[in-house]
C-alpha positions as CSV (number, residue, x, y, z in Angstrom):
1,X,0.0,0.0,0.0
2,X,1.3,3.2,-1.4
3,X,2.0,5.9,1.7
4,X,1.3,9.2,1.2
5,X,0.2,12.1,3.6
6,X,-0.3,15.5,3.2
7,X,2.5,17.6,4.5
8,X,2.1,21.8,5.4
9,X,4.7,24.3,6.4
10,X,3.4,25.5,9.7
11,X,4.9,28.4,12.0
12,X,5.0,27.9,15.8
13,X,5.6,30.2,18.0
14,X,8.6,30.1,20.6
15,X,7.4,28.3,23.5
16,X,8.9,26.7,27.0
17,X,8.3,23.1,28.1
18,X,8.6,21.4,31.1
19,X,9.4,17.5,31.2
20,X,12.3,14.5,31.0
21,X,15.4,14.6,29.3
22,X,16.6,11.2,27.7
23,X,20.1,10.8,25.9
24,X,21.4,7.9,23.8
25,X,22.1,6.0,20.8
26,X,19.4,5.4,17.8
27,X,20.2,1.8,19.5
28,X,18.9,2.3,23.1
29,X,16.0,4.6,21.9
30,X,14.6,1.4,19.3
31,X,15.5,-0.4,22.6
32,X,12.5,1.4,24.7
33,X,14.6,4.4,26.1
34,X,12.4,6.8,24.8
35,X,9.1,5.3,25.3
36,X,10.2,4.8,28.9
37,X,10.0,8.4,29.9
38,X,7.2,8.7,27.9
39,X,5.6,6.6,30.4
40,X,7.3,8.3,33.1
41,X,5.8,11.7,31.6
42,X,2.6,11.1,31.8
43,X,2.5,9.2,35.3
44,X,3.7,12.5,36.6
45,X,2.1,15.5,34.3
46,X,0.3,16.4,37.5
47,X,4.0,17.8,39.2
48,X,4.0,20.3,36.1
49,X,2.4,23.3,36.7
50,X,0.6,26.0,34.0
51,X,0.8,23.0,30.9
52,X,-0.6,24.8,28.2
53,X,-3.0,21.7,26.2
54,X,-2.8,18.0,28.7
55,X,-4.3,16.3,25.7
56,X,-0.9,16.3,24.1
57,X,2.9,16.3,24.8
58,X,6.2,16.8,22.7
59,X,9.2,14.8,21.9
60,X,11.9,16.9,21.6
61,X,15.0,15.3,19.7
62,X,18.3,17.4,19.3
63,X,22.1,16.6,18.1
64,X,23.9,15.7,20.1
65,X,27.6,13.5,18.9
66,X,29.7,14.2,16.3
67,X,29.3,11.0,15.0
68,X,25.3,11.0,14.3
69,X,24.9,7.8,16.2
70,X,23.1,9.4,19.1
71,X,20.8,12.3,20.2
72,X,19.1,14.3,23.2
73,X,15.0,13.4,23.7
74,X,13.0,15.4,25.8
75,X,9.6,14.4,26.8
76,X,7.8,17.2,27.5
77,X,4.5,19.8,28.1
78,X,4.3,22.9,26.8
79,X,3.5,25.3,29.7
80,X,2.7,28.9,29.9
81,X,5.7,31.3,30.5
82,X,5.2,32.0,34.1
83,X,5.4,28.0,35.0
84,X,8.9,27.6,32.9
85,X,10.6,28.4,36.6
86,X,8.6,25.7,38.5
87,X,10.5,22.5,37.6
88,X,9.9,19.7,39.4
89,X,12.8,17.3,40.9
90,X,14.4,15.3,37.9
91,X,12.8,17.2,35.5
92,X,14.3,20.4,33.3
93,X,12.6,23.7,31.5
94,X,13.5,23.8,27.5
95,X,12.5,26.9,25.3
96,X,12.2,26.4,21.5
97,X,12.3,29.7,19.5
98,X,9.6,30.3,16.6
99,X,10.8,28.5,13.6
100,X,8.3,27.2,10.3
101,X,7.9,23.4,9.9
102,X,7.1,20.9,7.6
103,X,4.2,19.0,9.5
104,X,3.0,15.5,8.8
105,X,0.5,13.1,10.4
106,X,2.1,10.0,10.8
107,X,-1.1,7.0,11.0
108,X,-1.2,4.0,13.2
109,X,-1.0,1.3,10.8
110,X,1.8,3.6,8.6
111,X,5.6,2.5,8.1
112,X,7.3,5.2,11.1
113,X,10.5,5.2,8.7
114,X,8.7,5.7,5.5
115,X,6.8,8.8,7.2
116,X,9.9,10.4,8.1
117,X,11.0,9.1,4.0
118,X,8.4,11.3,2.7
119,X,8.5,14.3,4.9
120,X,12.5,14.7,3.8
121,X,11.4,14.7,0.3
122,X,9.2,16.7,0.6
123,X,11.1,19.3,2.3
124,X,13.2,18.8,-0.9
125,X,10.6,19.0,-3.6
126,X,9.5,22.4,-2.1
127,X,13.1,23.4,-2.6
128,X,13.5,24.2,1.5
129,X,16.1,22.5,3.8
130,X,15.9,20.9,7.2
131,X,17.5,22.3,10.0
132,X,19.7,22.1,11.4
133,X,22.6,21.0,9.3
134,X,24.9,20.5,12.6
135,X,25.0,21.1,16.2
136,X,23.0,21.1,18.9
137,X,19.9,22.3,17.5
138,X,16.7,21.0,17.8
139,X,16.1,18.1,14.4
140,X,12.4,17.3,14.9
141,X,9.8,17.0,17.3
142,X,6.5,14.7,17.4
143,X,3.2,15.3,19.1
144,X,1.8,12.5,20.7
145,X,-1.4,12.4,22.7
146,X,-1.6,11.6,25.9
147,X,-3.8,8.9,26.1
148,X,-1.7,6.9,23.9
149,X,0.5,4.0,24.9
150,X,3.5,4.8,24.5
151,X,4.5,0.9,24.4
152,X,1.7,0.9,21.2
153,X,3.5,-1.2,18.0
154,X,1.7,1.3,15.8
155,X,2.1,5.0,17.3
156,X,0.0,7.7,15.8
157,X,1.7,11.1,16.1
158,X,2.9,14.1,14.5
159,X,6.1,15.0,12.8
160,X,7.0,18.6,12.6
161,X,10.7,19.2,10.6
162,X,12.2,22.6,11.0
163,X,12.9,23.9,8.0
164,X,14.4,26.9,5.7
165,X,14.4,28.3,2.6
166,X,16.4,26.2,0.5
């Protein structure tokens, strides 16, 4: 069965986030690393105080070695600005500046690697780049819901790419 979703360019504004920070190899996070504080997230959303929409949460993925064979995750709420300073033990505040991305829907029964396949060349088609091109910068983030497993085989979520003018 062919794949294909619709992707838009979308502009979000800068926003804080409170929430778990994972780091590891693409290894350890196919392993269950990720989806472990992902559980851990939601069994404690009610430590974070002023989160802006409970229904869904972010996974934040940045660079983070030289090599590409690993990355920073954070699992994490958006909250209002005020609540950024109340951080609860083991957890940390991250701020994302206002940037355009490429957004895509990602469905349950849907290949995960052939959704991020598609989003890339799509990017590419509308003559725009990804960002970042190195460093510790912030590659993607997904939305999930919060009633989701996030043990599920077959994860719905969205993908949101920064991007820039090519």
């Amino acid at each position: 069965m062919e794949q294909v979703n619709e992707t838009v360019i979308v502009t979000k504004q800068a926003f804080y986030a409170v929430g778990l920070r994972w780091e590891g190899t693409f290894a350890e996070a196919g392993a269950g690393g990720i989806r472990a504080i992902h559980q851990e997230l939601r069994q404690r959303c009610e430590e974070i105080h002023g989160i802006v929409d409970s229904s869904n949460f972010y996974g934040l993925s940045y660079h983070a070695y030289p090599d590409g064979n690993g990355f920073v995750h954070y699992a994490v709420f958006e909250v209002s600005g005020p609540n950024k300073d109340h951080v609860p033990d083991g957890m940390v505040t991250v701020h994302v500046p206002a940037m355009k991305y490429a957004k895509y829907e990602h469905q349950a029964e849907q290949k995960i690697d052939q959704s991020y396949s598609n989003i890339y060349a799509w990017i590419e088609q509308q003559g725009l780049k990804a960002l970042p091109q190195e460093g510790e910068e912030l590659t993607h983030f997904e939305i999930y819901s919060s009633r989701q497993d996030p043990y599920s085989e077959h994860p719905e979520f969205t993908i949101m790419i920064p991007i820039a003018k090519g």
